[in-house]
Backbone bond lengths (Angstrom), bond angles and torsions (degrees), N, CA, C in turn:
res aa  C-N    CA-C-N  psi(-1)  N-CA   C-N-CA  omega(-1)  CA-C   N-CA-C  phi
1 X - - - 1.439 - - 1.527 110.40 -
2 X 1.660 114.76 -22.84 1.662 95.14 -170.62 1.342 98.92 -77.94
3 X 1.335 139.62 -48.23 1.382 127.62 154.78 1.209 118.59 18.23
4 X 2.088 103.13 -84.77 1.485 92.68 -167.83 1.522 113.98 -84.27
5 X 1.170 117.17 14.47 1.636 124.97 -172.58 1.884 82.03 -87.25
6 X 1.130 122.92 -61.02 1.906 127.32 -179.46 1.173 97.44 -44.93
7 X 1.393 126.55 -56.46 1.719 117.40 -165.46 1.743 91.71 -53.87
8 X 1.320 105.27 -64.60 1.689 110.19 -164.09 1.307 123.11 -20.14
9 X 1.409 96.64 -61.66 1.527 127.38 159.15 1.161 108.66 -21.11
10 X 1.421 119.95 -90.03 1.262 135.47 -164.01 0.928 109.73 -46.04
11 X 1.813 133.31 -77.44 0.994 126.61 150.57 1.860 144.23 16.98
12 X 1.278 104.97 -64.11 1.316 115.31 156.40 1.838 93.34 138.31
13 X 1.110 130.42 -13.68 1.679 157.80 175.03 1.602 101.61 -35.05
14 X 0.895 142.83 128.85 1.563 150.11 164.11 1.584 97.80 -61.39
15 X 1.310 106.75 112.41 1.213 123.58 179.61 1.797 115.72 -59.88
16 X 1.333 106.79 -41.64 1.523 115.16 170.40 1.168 104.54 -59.78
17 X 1.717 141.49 -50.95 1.091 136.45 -171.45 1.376 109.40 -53.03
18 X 1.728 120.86 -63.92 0.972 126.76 -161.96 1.817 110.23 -58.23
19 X 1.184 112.07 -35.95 1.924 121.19 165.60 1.387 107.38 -36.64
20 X 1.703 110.69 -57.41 1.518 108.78 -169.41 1.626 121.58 -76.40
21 X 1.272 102.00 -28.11 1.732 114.55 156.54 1.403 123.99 -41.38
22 X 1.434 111.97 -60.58 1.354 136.13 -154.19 1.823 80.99 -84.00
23 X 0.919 141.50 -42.75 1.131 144.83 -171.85 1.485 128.65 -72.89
24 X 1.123 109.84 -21.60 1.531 138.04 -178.04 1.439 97.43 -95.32
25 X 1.176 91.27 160.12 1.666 115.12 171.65 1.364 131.56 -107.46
26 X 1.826 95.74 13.19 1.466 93.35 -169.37 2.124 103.74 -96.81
27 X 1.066 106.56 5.54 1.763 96.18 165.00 1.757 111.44 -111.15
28 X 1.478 106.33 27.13 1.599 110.23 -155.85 2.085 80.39 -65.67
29 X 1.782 82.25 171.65 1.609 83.99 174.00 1.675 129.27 -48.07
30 X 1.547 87.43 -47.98 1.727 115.40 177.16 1.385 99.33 -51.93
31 X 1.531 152.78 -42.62 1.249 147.97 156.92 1.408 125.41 -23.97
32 X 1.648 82.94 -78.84 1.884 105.11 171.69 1.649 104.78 -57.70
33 X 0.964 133.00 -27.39 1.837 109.52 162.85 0.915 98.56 -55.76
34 X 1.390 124.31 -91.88 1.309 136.42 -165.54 1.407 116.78 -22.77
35 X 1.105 144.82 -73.52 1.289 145.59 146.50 1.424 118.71 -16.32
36 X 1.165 116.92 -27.85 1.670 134.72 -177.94 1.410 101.77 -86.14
37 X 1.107 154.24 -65.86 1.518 174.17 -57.50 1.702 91.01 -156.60
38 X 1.774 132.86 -24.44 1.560 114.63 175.60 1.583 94.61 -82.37
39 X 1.237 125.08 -56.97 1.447 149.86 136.73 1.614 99.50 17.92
40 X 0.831 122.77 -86.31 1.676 139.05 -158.29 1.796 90.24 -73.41
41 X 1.352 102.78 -51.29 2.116 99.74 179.92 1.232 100.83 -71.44
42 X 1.649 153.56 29.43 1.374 152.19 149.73 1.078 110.98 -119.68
43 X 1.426 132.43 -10.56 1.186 125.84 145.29 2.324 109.57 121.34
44 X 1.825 79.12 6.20 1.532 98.68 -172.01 1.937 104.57 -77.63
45 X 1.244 124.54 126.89 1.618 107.80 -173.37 1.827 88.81 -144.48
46 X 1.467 122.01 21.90 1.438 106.02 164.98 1.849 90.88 -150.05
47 X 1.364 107.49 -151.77 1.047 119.55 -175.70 1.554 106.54 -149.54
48 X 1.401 113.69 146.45 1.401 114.56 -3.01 1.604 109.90 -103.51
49 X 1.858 105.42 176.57 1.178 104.06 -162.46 1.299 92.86 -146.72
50 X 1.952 137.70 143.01 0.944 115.96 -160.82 1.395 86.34 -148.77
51 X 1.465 103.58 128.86 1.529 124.07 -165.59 1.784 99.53 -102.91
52 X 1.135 128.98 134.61 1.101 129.44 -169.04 2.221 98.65 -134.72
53 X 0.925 106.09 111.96 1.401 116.95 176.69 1.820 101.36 44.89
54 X 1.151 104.48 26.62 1.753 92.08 163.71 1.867 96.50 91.95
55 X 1.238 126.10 -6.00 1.862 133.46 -144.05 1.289 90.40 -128.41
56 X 1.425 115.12 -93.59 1.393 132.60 -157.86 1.597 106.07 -67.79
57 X 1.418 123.51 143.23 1.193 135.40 153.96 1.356 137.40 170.38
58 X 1.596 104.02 139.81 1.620 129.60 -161.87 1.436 83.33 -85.75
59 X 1.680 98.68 158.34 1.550 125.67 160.35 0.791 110.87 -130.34
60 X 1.405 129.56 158.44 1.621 143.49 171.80 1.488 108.99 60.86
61 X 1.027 102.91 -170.79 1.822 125.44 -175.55 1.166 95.71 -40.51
62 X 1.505 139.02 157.57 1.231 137.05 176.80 1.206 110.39 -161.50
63 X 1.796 141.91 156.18 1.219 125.89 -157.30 1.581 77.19 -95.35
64 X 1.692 113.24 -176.51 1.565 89.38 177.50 1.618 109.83 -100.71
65 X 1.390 119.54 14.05 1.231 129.31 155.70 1.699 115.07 -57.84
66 X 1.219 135.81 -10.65 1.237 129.16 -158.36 1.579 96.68 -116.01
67 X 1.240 122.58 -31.69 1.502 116.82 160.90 1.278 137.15 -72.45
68 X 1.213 114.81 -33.70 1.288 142.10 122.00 1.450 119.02 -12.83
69 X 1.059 122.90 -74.64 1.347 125.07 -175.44 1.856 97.85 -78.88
70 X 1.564 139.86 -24.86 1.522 101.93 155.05 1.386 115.49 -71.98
71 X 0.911 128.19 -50.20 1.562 119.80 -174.21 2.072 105.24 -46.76
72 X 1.447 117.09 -36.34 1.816 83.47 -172.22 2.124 93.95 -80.85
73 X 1.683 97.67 -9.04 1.748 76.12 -175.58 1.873 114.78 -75.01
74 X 1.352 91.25 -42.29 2.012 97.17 149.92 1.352 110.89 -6.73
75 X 1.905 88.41 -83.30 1.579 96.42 -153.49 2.014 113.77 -65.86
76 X 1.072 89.17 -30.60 1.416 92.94 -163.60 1.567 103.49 -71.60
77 X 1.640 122.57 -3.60 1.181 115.53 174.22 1.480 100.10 -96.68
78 X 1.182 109.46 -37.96 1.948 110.75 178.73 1.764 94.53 -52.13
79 X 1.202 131.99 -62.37 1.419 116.48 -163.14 1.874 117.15 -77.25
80 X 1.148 100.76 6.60 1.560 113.87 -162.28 1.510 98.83 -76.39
């Protein structure tokens, strides 16, 4: 663990934060499935993948114009 507490560090990461992270159980593997599992039922199986109101979504590499452009088509249907 001091490892990734040094990366943290380095990084620029609040070293205390990263202790209480690494310490917790809430990014354990069993998490990251779970979190994975809406992911996998939309049809997303790499990264990255960008879910926009449950509707819209890009896969793979993307310019950042293309995420961009679901989120204003999103919005402009939410205010429509």
């Amino acid at each position: 663990m001091a490892l990734w507490i040094r990366l943290a560090g380095e990084a620029g990461l609040d070293q205390e934060a990263a202790i209480k992270v690494l310490e917790s159980r809430e990014y354990d593997a069993d998490a990251v499935r779970q979190d994975q599992k809406p992911a996998r039922h939309l049809g997303i199986r790499g990264v990255p993948g960008y879910v926009v109101q449950g509707t819209y979504m890009a896969f793979g590499s993307k310019s950042p114009d293309e995420p961009t452009a679901l989120l204003h088509q999103a919005w402009a249907e939410t205010v429509a």
